[in-house]
C-alpha positions as a printed NumPy array, in Angstrom:
array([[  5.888,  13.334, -18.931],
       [  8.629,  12.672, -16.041],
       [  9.569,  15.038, -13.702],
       [ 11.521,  12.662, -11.973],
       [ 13.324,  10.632, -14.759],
       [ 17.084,  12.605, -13.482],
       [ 16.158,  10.938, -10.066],
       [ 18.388,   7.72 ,  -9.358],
       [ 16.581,   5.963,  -6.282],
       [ 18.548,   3.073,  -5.293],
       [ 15.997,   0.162,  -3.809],
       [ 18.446,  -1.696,  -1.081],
       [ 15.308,  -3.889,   0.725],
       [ 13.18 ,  -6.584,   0.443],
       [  9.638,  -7.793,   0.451],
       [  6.634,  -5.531,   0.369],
       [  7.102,  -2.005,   1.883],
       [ 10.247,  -0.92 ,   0.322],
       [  9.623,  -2.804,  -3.335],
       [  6.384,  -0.686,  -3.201],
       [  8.151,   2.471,  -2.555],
       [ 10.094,   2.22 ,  -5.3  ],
       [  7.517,   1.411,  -7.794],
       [  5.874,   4.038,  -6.623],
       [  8.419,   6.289,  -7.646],
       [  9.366,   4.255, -10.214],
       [  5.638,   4.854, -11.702],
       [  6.104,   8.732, -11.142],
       [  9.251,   8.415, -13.601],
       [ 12.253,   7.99 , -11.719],
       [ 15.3  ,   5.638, -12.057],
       [ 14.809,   3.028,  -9.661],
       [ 17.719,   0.492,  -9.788],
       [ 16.773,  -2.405,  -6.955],
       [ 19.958,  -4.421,  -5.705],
       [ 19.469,  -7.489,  -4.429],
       [ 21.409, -10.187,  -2.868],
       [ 22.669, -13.097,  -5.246],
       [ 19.438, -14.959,  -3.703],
       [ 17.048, -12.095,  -4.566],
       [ 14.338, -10.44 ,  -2.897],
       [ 12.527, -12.258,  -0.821],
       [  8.54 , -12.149,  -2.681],
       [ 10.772, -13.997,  -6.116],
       [ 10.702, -16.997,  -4.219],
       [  7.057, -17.292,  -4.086],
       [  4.455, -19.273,  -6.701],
       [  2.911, -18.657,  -8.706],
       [  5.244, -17.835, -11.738],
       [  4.34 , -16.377, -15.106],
       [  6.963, -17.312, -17.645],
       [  9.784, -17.402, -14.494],
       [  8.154, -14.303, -12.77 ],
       [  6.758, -14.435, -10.03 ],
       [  3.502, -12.895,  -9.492],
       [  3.953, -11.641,  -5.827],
       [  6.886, -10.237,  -6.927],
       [  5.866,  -8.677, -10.541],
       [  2.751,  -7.179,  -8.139],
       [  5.148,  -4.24 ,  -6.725],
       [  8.65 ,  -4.471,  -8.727],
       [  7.425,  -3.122, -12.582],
       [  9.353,  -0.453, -14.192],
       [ 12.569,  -1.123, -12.172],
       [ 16.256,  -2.076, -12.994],
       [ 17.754,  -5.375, -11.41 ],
       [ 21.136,  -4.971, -10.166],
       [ 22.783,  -8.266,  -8.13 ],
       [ 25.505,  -7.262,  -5.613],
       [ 27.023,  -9.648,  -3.111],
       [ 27.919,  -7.299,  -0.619],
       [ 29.814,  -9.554,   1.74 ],
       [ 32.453,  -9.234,  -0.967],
       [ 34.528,  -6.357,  -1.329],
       [ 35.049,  -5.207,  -4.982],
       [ 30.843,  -5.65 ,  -5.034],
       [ 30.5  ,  -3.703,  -1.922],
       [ 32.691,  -0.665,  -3.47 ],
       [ 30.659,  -1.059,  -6.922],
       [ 28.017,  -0.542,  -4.448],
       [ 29.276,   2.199,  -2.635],
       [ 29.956,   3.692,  -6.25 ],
       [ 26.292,   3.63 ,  -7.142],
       [ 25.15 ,   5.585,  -3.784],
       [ 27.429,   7.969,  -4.672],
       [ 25.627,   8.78 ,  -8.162],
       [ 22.093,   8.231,  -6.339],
       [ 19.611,  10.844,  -4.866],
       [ 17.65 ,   8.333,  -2.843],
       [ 17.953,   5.378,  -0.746],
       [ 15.445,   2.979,   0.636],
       [ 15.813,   0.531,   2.838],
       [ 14.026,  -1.773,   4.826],
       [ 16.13 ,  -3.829,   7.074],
       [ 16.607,  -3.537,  10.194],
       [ 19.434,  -1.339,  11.865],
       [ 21.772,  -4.36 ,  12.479],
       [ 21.525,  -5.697,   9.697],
       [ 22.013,  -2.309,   7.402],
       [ 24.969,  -2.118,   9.58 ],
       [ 26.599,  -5.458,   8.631],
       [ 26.024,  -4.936,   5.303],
       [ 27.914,  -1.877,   5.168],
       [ 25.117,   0.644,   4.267],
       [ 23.612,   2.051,   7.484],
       [ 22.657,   5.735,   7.589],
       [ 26.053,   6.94 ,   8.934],
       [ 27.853,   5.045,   6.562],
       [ 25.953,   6.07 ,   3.508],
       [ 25.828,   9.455,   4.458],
       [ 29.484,   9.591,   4.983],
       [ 29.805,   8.166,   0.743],
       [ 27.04 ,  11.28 ,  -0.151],
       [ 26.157,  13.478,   2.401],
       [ 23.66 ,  14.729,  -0.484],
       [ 21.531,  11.625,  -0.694],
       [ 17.6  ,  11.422,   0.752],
       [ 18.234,   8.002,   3.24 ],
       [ 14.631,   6.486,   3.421],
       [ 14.568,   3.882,   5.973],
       [ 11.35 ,   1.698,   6.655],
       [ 10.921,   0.169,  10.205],
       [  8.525,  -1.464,  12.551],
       [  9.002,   1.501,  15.138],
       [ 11.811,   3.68 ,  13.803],
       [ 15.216,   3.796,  12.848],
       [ 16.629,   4.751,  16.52 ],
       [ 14.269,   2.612,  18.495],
       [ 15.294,  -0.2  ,  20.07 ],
       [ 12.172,  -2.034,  19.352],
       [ 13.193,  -1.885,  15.736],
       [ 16.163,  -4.503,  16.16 ],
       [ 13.414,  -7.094,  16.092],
       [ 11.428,  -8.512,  13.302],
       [  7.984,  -6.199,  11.976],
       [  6.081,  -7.379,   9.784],
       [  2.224,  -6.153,   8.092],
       [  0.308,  -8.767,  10.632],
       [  2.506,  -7.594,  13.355],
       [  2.167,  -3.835,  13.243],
       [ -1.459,  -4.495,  12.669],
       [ -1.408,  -6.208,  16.013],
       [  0.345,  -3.566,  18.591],
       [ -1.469,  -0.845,  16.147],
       [ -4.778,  -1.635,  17.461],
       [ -6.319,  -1.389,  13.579],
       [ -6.257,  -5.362,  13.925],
       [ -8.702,  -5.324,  17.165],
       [-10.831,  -2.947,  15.005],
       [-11.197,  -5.487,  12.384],
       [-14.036,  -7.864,  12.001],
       [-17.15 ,  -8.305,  13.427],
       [-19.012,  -7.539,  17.018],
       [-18.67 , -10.147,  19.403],
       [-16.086, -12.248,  16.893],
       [-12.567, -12.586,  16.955],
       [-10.201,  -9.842,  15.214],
       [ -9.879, -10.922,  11.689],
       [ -6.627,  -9.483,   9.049],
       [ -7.079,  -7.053,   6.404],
       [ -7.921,  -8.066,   2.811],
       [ -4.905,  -6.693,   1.88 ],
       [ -1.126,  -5.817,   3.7  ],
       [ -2.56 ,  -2.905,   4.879],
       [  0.283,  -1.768,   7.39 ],
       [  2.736,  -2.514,   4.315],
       [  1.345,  -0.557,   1.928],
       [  0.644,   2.508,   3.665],
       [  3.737,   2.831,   4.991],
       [  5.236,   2.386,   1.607],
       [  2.984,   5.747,   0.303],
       [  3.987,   7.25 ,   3.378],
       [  7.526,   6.98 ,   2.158],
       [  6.804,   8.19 ,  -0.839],
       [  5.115,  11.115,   0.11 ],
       [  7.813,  12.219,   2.35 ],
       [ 10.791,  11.816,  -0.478],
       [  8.98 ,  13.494,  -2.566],
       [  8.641,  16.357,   0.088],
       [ 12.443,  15.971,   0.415],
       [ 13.172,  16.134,  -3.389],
       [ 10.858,  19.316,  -3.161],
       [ 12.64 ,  21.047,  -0.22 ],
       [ 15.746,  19.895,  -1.493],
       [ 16.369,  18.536,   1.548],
       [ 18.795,  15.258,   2.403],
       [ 19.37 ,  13.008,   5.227],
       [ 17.459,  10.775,   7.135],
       [ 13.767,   9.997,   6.771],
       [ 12.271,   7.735,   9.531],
       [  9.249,   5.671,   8.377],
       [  7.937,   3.905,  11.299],
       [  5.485,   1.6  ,  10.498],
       [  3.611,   1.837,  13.96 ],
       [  2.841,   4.959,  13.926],
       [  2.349,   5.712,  10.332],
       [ -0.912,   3.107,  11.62 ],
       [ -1.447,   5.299,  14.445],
       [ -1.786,   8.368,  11.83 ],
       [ -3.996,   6.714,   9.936],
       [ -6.528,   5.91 ,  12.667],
       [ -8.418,   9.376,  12.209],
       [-11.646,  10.412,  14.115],
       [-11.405,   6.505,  15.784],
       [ -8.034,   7.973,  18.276],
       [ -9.379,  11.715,  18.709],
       [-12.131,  10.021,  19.889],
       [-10.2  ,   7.753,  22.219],
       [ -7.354,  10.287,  23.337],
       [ -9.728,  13.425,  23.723],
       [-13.199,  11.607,  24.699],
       [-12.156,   8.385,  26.517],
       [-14.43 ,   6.265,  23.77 ],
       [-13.073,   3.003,  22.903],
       [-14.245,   1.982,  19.683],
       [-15.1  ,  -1.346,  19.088],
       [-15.525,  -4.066,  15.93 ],
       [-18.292,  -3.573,  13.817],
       [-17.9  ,  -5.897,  10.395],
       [-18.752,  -3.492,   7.798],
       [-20.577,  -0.951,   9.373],
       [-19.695,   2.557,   9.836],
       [-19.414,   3.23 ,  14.081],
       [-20.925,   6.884,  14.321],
       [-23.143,   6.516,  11.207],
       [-26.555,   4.568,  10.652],
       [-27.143,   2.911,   8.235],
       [-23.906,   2.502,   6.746],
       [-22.771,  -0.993,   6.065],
       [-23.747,  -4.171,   4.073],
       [-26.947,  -5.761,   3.852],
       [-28.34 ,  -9.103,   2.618],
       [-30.672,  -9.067,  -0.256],
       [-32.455, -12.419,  -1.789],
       [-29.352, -13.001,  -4.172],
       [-26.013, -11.31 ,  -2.36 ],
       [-25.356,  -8.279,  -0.506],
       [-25.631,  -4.522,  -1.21 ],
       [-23.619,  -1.518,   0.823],
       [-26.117,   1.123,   1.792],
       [-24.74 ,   4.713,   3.104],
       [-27.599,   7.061,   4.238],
       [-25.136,   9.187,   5.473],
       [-27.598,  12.256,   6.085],
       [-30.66 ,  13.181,   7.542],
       [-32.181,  13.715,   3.803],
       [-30.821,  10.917,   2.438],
       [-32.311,   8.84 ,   5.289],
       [-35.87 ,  10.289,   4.485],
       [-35.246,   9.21 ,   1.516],
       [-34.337,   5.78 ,   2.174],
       [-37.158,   4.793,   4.787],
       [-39.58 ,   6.176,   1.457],
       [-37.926,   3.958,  -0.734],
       [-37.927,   1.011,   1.552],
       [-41.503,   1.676,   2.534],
       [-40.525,   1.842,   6.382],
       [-42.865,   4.443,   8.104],
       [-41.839,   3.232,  11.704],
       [-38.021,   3.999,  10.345],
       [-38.325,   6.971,   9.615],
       [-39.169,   9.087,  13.465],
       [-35.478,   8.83 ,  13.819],
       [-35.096,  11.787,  11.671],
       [-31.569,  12.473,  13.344],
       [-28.319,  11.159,  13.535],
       [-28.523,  10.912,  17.375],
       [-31.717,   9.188,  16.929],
       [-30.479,   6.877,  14.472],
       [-26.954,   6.019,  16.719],
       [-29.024,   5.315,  20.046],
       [-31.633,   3.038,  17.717],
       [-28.97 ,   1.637,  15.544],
       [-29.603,  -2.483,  16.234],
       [-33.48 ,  -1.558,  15.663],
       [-32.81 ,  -0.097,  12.521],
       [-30.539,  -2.545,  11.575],
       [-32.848,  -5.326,  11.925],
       [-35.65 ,  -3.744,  10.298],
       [-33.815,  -3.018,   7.335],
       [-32.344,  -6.09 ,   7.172],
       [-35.841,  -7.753,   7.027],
       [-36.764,  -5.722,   4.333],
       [-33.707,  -5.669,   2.301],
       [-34.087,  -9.918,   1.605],
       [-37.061,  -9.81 ,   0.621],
       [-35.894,  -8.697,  -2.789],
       [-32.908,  -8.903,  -5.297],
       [-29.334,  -6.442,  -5.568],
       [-30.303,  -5.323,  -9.061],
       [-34.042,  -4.679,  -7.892],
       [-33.123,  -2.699,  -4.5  ],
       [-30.231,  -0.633,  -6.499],
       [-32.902,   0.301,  -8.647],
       [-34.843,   1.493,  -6.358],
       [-32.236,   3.286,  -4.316],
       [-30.736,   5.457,  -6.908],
       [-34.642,   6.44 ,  -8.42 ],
       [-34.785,   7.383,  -4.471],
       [-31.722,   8.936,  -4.583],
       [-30.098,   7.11 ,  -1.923],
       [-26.466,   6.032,  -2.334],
       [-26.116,   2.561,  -2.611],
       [-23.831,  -0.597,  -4.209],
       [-23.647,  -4.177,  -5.145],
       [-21.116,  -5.467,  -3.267],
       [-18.839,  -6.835,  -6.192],
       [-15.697,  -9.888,  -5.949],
       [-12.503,  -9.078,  -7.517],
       [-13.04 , -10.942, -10.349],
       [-16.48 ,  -9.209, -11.13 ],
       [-14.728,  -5.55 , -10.315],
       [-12.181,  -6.114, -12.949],
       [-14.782,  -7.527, -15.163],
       [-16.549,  -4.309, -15.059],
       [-14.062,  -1.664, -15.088],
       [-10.699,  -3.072, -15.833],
       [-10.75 ,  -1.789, -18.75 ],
       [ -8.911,   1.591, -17.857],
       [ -6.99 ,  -0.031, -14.8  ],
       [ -4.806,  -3.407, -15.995],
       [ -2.379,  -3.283, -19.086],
       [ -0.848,  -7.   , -20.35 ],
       [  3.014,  -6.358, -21.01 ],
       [  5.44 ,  -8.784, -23.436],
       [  6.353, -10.397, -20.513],
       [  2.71 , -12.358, -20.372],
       [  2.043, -10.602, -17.305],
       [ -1.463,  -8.059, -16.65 ],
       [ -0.321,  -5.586, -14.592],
       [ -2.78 ,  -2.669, -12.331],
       [ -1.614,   0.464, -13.513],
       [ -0.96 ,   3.304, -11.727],
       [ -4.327,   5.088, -10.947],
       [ -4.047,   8.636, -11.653],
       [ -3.412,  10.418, -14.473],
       [ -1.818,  14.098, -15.402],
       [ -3.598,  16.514, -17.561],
       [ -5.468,  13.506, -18.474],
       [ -2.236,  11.816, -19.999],
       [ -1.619,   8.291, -18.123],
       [  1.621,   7.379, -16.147],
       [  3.064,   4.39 , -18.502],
       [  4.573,   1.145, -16.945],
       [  7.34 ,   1.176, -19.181],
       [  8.661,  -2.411, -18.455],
       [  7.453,  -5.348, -16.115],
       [  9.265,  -6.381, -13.508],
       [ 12.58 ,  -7.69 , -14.167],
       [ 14.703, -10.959, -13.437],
       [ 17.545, -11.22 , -11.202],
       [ 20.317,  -9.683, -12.022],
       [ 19.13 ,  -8.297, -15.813],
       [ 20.457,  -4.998, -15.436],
       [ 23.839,  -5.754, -13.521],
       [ 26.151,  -5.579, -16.298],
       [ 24.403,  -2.429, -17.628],
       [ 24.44 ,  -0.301, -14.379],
       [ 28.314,  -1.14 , -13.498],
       [ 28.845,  -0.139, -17.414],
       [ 27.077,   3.632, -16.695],
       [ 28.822,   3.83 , -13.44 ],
       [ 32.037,   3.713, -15.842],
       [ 33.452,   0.305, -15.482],
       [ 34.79 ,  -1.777, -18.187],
       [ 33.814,  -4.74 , -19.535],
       [ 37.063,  -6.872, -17.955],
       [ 36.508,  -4.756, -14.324],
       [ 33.006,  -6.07 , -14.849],
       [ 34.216,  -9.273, -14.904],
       [ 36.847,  -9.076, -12.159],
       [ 33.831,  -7.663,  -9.606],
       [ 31.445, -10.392, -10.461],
       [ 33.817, -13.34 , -10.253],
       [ 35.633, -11.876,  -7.222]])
């Protein structure tokens, strides 16, 4: 099951967003060869290492084929130039400049295969100006405005668990390639990572650019909706989401809280929220996570222990990690197709292991082979 295994996606970046776009695709069955500079990509270099992999690296670089090419060097550069010819994709996240220098810029690599999908990843987009300077995950988060949003009341802004900005910029990427592939379109596709943050900010900017409200932090709680966010219990936390007037009804039964329950609205409930909010607090330490989830769900009301990571993967793990020969567990890719999963069909690979392979299929012998790599 591959519908894109004729796909050749070359990977020409670095670091998080673009090494995640092409496992992505590389998940989804295509033929993602990633070239890399004689020092590598940038996540090999840091620890730790499972049997010489790193595991930063080996987090967003499975199923791939390593290909080194010193580009600063000619006879590499036209092996290079060679490959993009044979591809159907590109991605690339360096900045304009830099793509430049090294010789594979849009107008450049256009000019090699006017047929090829040119996905380029950038702080603020690939003709901005702003984009000449360095954007990383913490600093799109920043100008975005998600990293004001993040933490708690009254606190100072605190960073996501995970490299938010990174990440869905990278699915971003893939969604629009695959659009291309679809369309059968080529050219240029402009991933911004600014405003792919923007996008992603939902109800909070309608409500800002239509209504004037400026939402605010509020740790784990929901801003429109109450309750809806974590509470204390005698032994650890639990996240409760009455998210209806029913369901609320339900809850104030369950919790025994008669003077809860006249706010029978969601109105009621947003202009009362720090009332509410203490009460149930109150009531939800007095008892244990396994006792209140017990009597949540006989109630009806939707409601969860707040697990760690380790304790997540302890309990369902099971059908999300896979251990490969390499000594490495790896999170597979979460959906399946007509129930049939999408395999990781080999962990992520060392520098340079496919070199000699990919300048053999683009038709050069074993002496040229030589020549290139010693030139």
């Amino acid at each position: 099951m591959s519908s894109l295994k004729d796909v050749v996606v070359i990977e020409a970046g670095t670091n998080l967003a673009s090494s995640l776009t092409g496992t992505i695709l590389a998940d989804l069955g295509a033929n993602v060869i990633k070239v890399e500079s004689p020092k590598g990509d940038g996540r090999r270099s840091v620890g730790p290492e499972i049997n010489g992999v790193s595991l930063f690296f080996a987090s967003v670089n499975r199923n791939k084929k390593s290909v080194v090419l010193d580009l600063k060097k000619e006879k590499q550069r036209e092996a290079f130039y060679k490959l993009v010819k044979r591809a159907k994709v590109l991605i690339t996240n360096f900045r304009p400049p830099i793509l430049k220098r090294l010789g594979y810029d849009f107008e450049k690599v256009i000019e090699i295969n006017p047929n090829i999908i040119y996905a380029t990843i950038s702080g603020f987009g690939y003709d901005n100006p702003l984009s000449d300077g360095p954007a990383d995950d913490a600093t799109i988060l920043s100008l975005s405005g998600l990293l004001d949003l993040t933490g708690e009341e009254n606190r100072p802004p605190v960073k996501f668990a995970t490299s938010i900005a990174d990440i869905t910029t990278a699915m971003m990427a893939v969604i629009m390639i695959l659009y291309a592939l679809y369309d059968g379109k080529s050219g240029l596709i402009d991933v911004p990572m600014l405003y792919t943050q923007h996008y992603l900010t939902l109800e909070d900017a309608y409500f800002l650019l239509n209504l004037g409200i400026e939402p605010k932090r509020s740790g784990s709680a929901h801003r429109f909706f109450v309750p809806w966010q974590v509470f204390e219990t005698k032994d650890g936390y639990i996240y409760v989401t009455a998210f209806n007037d029913d369901m609320y009804a339900r809850l104030c039964k369950a919790v025994n809280a008669e003077d809860l329950a006249k706010f029978n609205n969601s109105s009621l409930r947003f202009k009362n929220k720090d009332y509410i909010v203490k009460r149930l607090n109150e009531i939800f330490k007095t008892q244990t996570t396994e006792y209140w989830l017990k009597v949540l769900r006989e109630h009806e009301v939707a409601a969860s222990p707040v697990l760690t990571l380790k304790q997540s993967f302890e309990t369902f793990g099971k059908d999300s990690i896979v251990k490969l020969s390499d000594g490495i567990t790896y999170v597979k890719f979460p959906c399946k197709v007509n129930r049939e999963e999408l395999k990781i069909r080999n962990g992520a690979p060392k520098l340079g292991e496919h070199t000699v392979e990919v300048l053999k299929w683009l038709g050069y012998t074993d002496d040229e082979i030589k020549q290139i790599l010693s030139s």
